[in-house]
N, C-alpha and C positions, 0 to 999 in steps of 0.2 A: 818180934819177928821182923825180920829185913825183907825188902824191899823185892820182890819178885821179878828181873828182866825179860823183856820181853825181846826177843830179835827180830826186826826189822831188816828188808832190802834196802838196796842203796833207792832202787828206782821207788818204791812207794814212798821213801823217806822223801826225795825230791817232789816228789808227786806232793805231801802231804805238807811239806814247808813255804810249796809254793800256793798251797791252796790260805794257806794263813793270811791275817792283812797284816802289813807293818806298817806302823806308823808313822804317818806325814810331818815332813818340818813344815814351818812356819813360812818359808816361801814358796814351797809347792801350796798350800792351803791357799794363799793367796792369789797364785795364779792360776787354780782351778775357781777362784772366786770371781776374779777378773771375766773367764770363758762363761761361764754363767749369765754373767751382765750382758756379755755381748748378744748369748743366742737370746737373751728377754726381751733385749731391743730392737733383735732384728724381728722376732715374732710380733713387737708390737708393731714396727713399722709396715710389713708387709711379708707373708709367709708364701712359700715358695705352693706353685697350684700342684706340684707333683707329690708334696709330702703331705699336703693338704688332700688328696685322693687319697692319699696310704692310709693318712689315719681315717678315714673314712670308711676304708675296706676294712681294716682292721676292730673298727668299733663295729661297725655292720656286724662280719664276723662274728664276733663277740656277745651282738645283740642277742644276734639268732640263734646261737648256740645255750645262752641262755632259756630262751623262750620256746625250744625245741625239751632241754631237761624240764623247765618247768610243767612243760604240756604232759610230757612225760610219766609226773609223778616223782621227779626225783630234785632233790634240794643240788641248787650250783655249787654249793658250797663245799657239800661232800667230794664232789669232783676235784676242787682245789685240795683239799684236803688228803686226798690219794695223789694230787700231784706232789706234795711235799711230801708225803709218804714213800714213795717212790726215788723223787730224789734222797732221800737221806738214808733208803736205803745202796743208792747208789754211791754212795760216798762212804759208806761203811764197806761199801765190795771193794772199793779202793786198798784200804787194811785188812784186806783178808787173802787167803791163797788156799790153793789146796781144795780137800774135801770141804771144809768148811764156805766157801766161795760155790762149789757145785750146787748144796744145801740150799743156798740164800738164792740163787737164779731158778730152782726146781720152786719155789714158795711163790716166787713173785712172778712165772707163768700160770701157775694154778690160781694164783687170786685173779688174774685178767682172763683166764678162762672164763671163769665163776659170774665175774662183771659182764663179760659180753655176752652170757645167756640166760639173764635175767634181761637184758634191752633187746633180746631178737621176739620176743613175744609183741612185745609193742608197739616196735617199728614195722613187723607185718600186718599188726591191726590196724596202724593209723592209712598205708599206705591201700589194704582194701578201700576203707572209706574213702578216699580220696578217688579210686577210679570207679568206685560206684558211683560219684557225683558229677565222674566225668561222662562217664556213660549216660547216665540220667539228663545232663546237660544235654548230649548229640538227640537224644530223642527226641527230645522238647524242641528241638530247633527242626529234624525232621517233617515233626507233626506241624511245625508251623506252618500259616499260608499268609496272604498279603493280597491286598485286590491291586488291580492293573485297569487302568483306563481304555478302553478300546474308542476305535473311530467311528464317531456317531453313524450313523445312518440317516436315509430320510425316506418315509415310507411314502404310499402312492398319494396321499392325501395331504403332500405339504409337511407333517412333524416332524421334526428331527428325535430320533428314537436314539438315546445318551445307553451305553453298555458297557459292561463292566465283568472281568472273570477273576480268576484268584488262581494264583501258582505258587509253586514251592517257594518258601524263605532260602536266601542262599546268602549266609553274613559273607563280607567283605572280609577277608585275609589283613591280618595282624602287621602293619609296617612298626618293623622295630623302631625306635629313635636311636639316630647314629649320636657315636659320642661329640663330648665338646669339641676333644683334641679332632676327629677326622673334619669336624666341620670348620673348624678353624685351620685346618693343613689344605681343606678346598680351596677355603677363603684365598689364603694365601698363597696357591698356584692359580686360584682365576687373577689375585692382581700382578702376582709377574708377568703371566702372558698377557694382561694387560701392558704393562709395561715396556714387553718387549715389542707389540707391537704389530709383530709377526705371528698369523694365522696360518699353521699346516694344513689342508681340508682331503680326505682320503679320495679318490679319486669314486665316482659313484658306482663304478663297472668291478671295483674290485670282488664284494660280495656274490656277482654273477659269475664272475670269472673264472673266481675258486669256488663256484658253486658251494653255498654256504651251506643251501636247503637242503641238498641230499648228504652234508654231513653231519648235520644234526637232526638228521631224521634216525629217530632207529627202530629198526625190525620187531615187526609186533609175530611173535608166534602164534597162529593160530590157523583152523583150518578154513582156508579159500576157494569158493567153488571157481567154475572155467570162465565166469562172465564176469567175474569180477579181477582174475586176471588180465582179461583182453582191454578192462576198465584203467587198470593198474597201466598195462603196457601203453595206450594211449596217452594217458594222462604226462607218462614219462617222455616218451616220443613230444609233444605239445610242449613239453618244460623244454628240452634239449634245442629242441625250434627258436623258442623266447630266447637262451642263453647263448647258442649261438648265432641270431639276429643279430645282440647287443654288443657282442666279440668284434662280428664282422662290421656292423658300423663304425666302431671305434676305431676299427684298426682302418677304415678307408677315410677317415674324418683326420687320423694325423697318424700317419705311420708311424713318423717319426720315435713319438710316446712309447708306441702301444705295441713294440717287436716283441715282448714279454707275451702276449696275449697268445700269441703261436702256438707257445706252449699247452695251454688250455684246450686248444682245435686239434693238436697232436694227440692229447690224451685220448680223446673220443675216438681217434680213428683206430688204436689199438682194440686188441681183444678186450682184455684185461684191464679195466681204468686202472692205472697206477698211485692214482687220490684216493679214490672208494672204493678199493681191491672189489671191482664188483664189473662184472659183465658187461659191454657196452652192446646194446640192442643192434640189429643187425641195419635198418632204418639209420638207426644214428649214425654211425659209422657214413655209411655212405653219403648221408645230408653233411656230415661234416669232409670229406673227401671232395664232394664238389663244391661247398662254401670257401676250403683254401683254395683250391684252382680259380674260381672266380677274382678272387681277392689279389692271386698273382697275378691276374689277366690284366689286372685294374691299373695295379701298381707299379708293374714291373716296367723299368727302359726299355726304349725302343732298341739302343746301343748295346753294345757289351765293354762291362766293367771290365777296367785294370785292376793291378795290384798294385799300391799305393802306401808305401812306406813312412808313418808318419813321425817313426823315430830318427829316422835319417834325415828328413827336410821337415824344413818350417813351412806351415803353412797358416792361411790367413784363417781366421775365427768360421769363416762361412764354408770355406771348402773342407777346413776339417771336419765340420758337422754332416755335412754330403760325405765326403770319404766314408765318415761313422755308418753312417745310417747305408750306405750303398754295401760297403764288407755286410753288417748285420745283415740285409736283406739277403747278399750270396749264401748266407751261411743259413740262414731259414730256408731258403730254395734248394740246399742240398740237403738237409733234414728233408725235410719234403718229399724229394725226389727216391730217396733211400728209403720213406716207409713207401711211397707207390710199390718200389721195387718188390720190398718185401711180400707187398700182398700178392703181384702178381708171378712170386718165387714158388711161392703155394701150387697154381696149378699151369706151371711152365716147366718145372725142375720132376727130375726124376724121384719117387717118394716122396712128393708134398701131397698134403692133404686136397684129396678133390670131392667137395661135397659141391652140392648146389646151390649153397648161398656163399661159399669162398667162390666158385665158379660166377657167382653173380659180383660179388664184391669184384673180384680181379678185371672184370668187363667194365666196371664204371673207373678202375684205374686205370686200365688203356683209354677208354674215351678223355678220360681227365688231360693223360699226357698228351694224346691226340690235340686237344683242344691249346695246351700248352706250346706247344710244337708250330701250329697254324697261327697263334696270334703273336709270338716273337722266336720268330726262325733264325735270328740272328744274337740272342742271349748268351750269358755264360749257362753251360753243361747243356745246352740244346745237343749239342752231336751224342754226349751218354742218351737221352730220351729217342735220338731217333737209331741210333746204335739198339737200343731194349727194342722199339719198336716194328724194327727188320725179321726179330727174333720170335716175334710174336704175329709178324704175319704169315708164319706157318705153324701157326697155335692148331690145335685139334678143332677149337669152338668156333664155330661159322662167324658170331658175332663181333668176336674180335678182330678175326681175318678181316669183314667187311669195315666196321673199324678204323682198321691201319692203311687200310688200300684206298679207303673217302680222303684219308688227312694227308696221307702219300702227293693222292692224285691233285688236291688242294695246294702243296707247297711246289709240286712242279709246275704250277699252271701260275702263281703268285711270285713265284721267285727269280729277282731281276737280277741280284749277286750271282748266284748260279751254284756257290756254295754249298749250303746245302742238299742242292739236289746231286751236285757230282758227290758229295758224302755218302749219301741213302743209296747210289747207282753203285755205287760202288761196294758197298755191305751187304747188299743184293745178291751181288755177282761171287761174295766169299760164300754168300750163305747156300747158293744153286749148288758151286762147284765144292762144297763141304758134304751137302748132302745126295750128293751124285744124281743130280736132277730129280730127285724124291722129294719134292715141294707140291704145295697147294697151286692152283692156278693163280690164288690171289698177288703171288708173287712175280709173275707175269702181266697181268691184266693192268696192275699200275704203273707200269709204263707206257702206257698208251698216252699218256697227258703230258708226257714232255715235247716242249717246243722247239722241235729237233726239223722243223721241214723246211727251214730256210735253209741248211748246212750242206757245204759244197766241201767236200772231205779235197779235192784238187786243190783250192786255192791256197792254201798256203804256199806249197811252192811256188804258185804265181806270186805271191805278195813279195817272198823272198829276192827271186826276182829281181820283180820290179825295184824295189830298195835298194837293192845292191846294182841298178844301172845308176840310178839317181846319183848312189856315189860317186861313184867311176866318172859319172859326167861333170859332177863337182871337182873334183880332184883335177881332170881333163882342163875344165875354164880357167882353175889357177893357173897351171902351170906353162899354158901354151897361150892364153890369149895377150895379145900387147896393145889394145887398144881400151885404155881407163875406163871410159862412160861403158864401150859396149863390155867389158868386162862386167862390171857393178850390175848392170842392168842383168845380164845372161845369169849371175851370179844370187841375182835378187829374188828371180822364177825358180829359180831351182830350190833355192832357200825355202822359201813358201810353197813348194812343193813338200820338201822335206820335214816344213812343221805341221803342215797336213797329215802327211803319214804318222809325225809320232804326235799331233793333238787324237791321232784314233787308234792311240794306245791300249784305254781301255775297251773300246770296241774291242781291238783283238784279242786283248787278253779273255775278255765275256767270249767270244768266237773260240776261241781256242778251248777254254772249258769246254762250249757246245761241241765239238768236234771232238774229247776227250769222253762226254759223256757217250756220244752216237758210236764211238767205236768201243765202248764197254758194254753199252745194249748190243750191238751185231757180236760181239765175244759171246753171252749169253745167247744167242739165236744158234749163232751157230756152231758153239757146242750142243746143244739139246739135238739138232738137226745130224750132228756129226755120228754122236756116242750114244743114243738111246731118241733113235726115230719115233718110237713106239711109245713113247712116254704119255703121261697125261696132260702135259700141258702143251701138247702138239698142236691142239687148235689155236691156245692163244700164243702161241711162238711163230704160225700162218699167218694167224691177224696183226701181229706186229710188223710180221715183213712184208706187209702187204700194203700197211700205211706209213713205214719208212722205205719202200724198196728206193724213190726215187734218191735216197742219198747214199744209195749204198755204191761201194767203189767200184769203176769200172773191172777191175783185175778179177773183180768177185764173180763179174756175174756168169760165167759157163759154169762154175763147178757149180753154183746153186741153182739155178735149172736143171743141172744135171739131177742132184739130190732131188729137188721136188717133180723129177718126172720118173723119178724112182721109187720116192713116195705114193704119186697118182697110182703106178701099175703093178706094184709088191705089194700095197697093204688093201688087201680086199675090204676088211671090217673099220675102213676110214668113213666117214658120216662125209654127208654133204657139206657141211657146213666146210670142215678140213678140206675139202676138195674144191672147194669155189675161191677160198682163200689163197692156195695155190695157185690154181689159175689167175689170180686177180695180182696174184702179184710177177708172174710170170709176164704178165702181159703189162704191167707197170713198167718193168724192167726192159721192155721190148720196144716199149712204147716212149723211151725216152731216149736216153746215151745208147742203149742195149742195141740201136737200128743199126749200129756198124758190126754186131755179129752175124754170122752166117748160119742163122739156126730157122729151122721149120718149122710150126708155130702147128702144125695141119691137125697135132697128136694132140695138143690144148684145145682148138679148137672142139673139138670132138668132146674130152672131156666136159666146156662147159657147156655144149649142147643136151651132152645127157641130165644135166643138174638141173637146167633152166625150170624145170617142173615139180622138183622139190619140194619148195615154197610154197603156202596157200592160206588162207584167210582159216587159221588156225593157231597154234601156238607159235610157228614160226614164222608168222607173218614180218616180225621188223628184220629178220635175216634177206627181206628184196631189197635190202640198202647194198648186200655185199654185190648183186646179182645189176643192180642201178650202177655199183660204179666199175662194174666191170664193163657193162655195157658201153658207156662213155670210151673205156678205151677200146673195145673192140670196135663198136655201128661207126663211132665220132673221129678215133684221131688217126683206126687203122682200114677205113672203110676203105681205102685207096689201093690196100693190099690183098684186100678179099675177092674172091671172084662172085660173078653175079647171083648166081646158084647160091653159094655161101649167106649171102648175105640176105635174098628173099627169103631161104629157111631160116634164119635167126628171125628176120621179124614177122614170119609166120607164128614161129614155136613162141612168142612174145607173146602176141596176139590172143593164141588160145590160152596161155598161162595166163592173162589178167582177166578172162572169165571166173577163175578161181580165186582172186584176192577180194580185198577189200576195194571201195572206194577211192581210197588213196592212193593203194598200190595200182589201181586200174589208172585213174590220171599221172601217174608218175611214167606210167607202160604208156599210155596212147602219147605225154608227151616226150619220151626216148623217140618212137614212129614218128611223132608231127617234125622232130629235128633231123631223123633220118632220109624223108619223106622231101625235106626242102634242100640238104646238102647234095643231094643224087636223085637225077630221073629214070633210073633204071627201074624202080620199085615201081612206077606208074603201071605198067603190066599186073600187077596183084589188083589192080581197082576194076582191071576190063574180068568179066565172067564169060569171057569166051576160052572154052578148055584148050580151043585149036591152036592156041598161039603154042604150048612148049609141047616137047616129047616127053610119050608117057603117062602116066598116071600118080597123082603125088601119094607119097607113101608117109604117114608120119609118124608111125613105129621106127622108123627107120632112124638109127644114130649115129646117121654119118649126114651132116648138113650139105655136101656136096652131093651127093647122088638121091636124097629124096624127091626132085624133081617138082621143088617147091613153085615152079616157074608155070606149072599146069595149075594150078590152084588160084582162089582169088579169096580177097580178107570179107570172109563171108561175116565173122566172129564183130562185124563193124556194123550188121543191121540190127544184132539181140542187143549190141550198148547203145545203138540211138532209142531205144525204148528202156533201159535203164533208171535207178529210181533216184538217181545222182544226177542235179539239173547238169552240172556243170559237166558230167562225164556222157552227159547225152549232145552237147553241145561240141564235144572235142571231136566227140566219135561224126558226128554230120560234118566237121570241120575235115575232117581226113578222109574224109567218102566223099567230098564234093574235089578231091584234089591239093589241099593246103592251100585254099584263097587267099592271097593281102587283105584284098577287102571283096567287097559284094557279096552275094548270097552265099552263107556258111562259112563266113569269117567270123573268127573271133574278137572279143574285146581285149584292147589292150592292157588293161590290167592281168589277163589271163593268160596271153600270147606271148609275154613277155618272163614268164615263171619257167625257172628251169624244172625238169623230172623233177630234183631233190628236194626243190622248192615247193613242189607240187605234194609231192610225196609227207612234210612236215604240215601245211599249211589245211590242209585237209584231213589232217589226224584226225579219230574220232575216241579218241582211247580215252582222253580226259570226259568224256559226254559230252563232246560240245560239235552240234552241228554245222558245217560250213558250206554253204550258206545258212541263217537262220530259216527254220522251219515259220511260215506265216502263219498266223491264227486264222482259223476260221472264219468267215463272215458272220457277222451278227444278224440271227431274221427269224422269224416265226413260219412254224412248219407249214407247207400248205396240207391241209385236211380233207382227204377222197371222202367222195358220198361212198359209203356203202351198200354191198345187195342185199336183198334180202335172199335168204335162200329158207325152201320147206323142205321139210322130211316128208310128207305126202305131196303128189304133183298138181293134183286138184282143189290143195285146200286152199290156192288163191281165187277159183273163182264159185270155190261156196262162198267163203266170208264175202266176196262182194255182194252175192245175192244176198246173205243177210242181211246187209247194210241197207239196201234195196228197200227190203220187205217193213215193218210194222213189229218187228220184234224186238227194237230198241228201245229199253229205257231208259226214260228222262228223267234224273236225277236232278239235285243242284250243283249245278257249276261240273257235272260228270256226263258222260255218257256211258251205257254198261249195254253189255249184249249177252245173252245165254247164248253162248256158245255150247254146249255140254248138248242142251237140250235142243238146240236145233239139229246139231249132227245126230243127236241119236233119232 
């Protein structure tokens, strides 16, 4: 029989030729002998520690895998066994293809089936036992206890009494052992930083800063009653306090550092912390809105920054760190400024949200900028802050309004540049005439603090003037004088004239603002006056020209008298107050430049007589300031132009009006009279109570001060204040009934006689509680003790009990005497 071929692939053939060994020449044999020797000697000299672990894993391995079959029940050997099994017959699948090849892989899944479900019995028996033992372990440690020493005692008797309890066992947690290799990679980065020398140290505030605590806290679900919320909520508020105390320290201890830090105090003041996607409490918020305004207050220049180009110039090492640190700080101050904004967009802007705690939060942003605004009025983006804050003193919210109109009246009253306040006067004045005099009064009222009563609207022209003779005379000396010495000398006066004028440069430029402001306030007056009479803020737009009238320009003053005595006689439902204001400034105006008009004054008059009794020791008691300094210009600077009638009825109708004030307002009234009283003797007739001196009968319903026939009357209202409970008002009143003495009987002391009304009128307040004079303590003494009567309800039974006493029916006790009374009466 011949030989049977079999056919063979190309690729198994290669496969199978290459799995063959061929055999080695005699120089390869050699120099796989040579590689030999060398790995023996390097193993003897010293074996590498990384291969040296491998085999270590590897026999491990091997151990265990052992002694897991052995536990088992199953011989290791077997296991090799089926591993050669397996390979040969993987090398038989090599020479095979086809269905025969599908065959021998369908066999050798079914015997590794068959193998793996004979070992799943046993590996779920061994591993019960094992967590029974772990279980059995936990209990036994459970159950354990351990004693604890307590602190002796010492009982009544001297012993010291030793105690002792027992608590749960709690073992100590397993610390793994790190390997060689990390503690030797320790090793070896603690000696290079030795080495190098150089110690980086994390700065301590960082973990506060980024609040570490609350982001590695996390949220226990469970349910919370109300008390342990309000616990929760404190606890949080108390942390937010600590962290930003430690912020704020930092950053006042070296700004420089700690600009980063900003950030951290911005987060809190959002809704939403942006770190801890999580709510920031309403407290917080605001504690953090006023810790950066504080911290600006601190820190911020007096000066206002430039802009400082450090790519285009060189600068020295110190000024570029200031440049640094000055931009950084602008650029934190407009962050800043921009969340204020935002809060207070909330409830300024049409559709922002107006609850009552945005409503609260946007009130501590206006105070914040308030506060900002008052301690550096001359900062960069101060004019944005008082630009917002214009805007907001016609907020809806009273608190804001008062607010803006305290920090207002504060930077006109502090402010020497002038600056600012011609800014704020002027964003005033867009704001009235935008909203067509439909403002709060607070936007009036804060003009009252500007230091507008030195300004003479005339003198510039004078100044001009003058300056321009000065030249003209300079130019004149050049060119006409011929005598040298008196030349130089003429030349020299003029000179030093002329550096006079312009060393009070700045004076005029400060003047010239003041003069720019005062005719931006009377634009504001007197449109309100012009185009809506009737407005609300009519009282305080009285009270302003009442306490500017004296600078107002001559050219003005007929048409505005005219207005305010068309005001007096058109608006029936004007208040007193409106009406005295009028008059006061009416009579300002009259009372100064106003004397070269030809106006009759008879129509004013009248009206302030009807007012004079408004006033009274009631709510509007501090409104006799307005009614004090009208008086001044009428009894004082125009008494000369009143007739005598006139003027006894004014200080009649005075007279009985400070029966109805106070104390103060009463001495402020008697000294208006003591000053009247000594300017003119004409008043001396109200002291005589002889009716015969004038004609008629006084009438004092009557509101016409010229025909009530005050001149028949006498200042009877001077006997009830010398018995008044006011020493001092009982002292003024005997002072003005005796005549107005210098000195001798019913003169006053000179501490007293020398106090104007206004003086009188402040010094005598009682609104704080404080009495002026002090009230004296009582004398210290023991009561005197009356005998007392006796009195009976029967009239006779004093002179029976005497007879008893008389008679033999007393008896004698010890250390007593008794009497049957019962039995003797009956």
């Amino acid at each position: 029989m011949g030989a049977k071929k079999v056919k063979i692939s190309s690729v198994k053939r290669a496969a199978h030729l290459k799995s063959k060994k061929t055999p080695l020449s005699k120089q390869q044999q050699q120099k796989q002998k040579q590689k030999r020797d060398q790995l023996t000697s390097k193993r003897e000299q010293g074996q590498n520690i990384f291969s040296q672990k491998a085999r270590k894993r590897d026999n491990l391995a091997q151990r265990k895998k052992h002694n897991k079959l052995a536990s088992l029940g199953l011989d290791p050997l077997d296991e090799d066994d089926e591993d050669g099994d397996d390979q040969m017959l993987d090398n038989i699948a090599d020479m095979l293809d086809g269905d025969d090849l599908a065959l021998l892989q369908a066999n050798k899944r079914k015997r590794k089936a068959k193998t793996a479900g004979q070992d799943e019995p046993d590996q779920g028996q061994s591993i019960g036992l094992e967590r029974a033992y772990a279980s059995d372990t936990k209990k036994e440690q459970a159950a354990q206890k351990i004693k604890l020493d307590l602190l002796p005692i010492k009982s009544r008797d001297g012993q010291i009494i030793t105690r002792t309890t027992e608590v749960d066992y709690l073992p100590k947690p397993k610390q793994k052992k790190q390997n060689e290799a990390e503690q030797e990679e320790e090793s070896a980065a603690e000696e290079d930083s030795d080495l190098d020398g150089e110690t980086e140290y994390e700065d301590s505030d960082d973990d506060v800063v980024n609040d570490v605590e609350a982001a590695s806290a996390v949220p226990v679900q469970k349910l919370i009653s109300t008390t342990d919320l309000l616990i929760a909520r404190q606890q949080e508020i108390e942390r937010q306090k600590y962290r930003i105390g430690i912020i704020c320290s930092g950053l006042l201890e070296k700004p420089e550092d700690k600009m980063r830090n900003f950030h951290a105090l911005y987060e809190l003041m959002d809704e939403i912390n942006p770190a801890s996607k999580q709510a920031n409490l309403m407290s917080v918020r605001k504690l953090a809105i006023i810790s950066v305004t504080e911290i600006f207050k601190d820190i911020l220049p007096e000066y206002r920054v430039g802009q400082v180009d450090t790519k285009m110039q060189t600068l020295r090492k110190a000024t570029l760190d200031r440049v640094t640190f000055e931009n950084a700080l602008l650029q934190q101050f407009k962050k800043f400024l921009q969340k204020l904004e935002q809060i207070t967009a909330q409830v300024n802007r049409r559709g922002g949200l107006r609850t009552p705690q945005t409503v609260k939060l946007a009130t501590v942003a206006v105070q914040c900028m308030c506060d900002l605004l008052v301690a550096h009025p001359y900062f960069n983006y101060v004019q944005n802050i008082a630009q917002l804050l214009v805007y907001m003193l016609n907020s809806n919210y009273l608190e804001m309004r008062t607010a803006v109109n305290q920090c207002f009246r504060s930077v006109f009253a502090n402010d020497k540049r002038l600056e600012m306040t011609l800014f704020i006067v002027r964003r005033i004045n867009h704001l009235i005439k935008t909203k067509q005099n439909n403002v709060h009064v607070e936007c009036i009222t804060c003009l009252m603090s500007l230091k507008i009563k030195n300004v003479n609207l005339d003198a510039e022209k004078e100044n001009e003037l003058k300056q321009k003779k000065l030249e003209s005379h300079r130019q004149r000396l050049l060119s006409l004088s011929k005598k040298e010495r008196k030349r130089r000398k003429k030349l020299t006066e003029v000179n030093r004239e002329l550096e006079e004028t312009r060393a009070e440069e700045n004076k005029q430029d400060k003047h010239q603002k003041l003069t720019e402001i005062i005719k931006m306030v009377f634009t504001i007056y007197f449109r309100v006056l012009k185009n809506d009479p009737t407005s609300r803020v009519l009282s305080a737009i009285l009270e302003g020209l009442a306490e500017f009238a004296h600078v107002i320009n001559l050219e003005f003053f007929a048409d505005l008298i005219d207005v305010l005595n068309r005001i007096l006689e058109d608006q029936e439902e004007l208040g007193y107050r409106e009406r005295l204001h009028c008059v006061q400034t009416i009579f300002v105006i009259l009372s100064g430049q106003g004397e070269v008009l030809n106006i009759d004054p008879i129509r004013f008059y009248q009206h302030f007589y009807q007012n004079m009794l408004a006033v009274q020791a009631g709510k509007n008691h501090e409104d006799f300031t307005i009614i004090l300094r009208t008086l001044d210009e009428v009894l004082v600077k125009r008494r000369r132009n009143m007739s005598q009638q006139r003027l006894m009825a004014f200080v009649k109708r005075l007279l009985t009006g400070s029966l109805h004030l106070l104390h103060n307002g009463t001495l402020a009234t008697l000294g208006t009279i003591k000053q009247t009283f000594q300017l003119t003797s004409v008043l001396d007739n109200l002291l005589d109570t002889d009716t015969s001196i004038g004609s008629g009968r006084y009438d004092p319903e009557l509101q016409d001060p010229e025909y009530c026939n005050a001149a028949s009357t006498s200042l009877y209202e001077l006997a009830l204040l010398a018995r008044h409970y006011h020493p001092t008002v009982r002292r003024m009143a005997v002072h003005i009934a005796n005549g107005v003495p210098a000195s001798g009987e019913g003169a006053l002391p000179t501490e007293i006689g020398k106090l104007s009304s206004h003086e009188l009128f402040t010094q005598y307040d009682s609104t704080q509680m404080a009495f002026n004079p002090t009230i004296p303590l009582p004398k210290a003494g023991q009561p005197k003790l009356k005998k007392g009567k006796q009195l009976y309800i029967r009239s006779d039974f004093k002179q029976q009990y005497g007879k008893l006493l008389r008679k033999d029916k007393v008896l004698h006790a010890k250390d007593k005497l008794q009497i049957d009374f019962l039995s003797a009466l009956q």
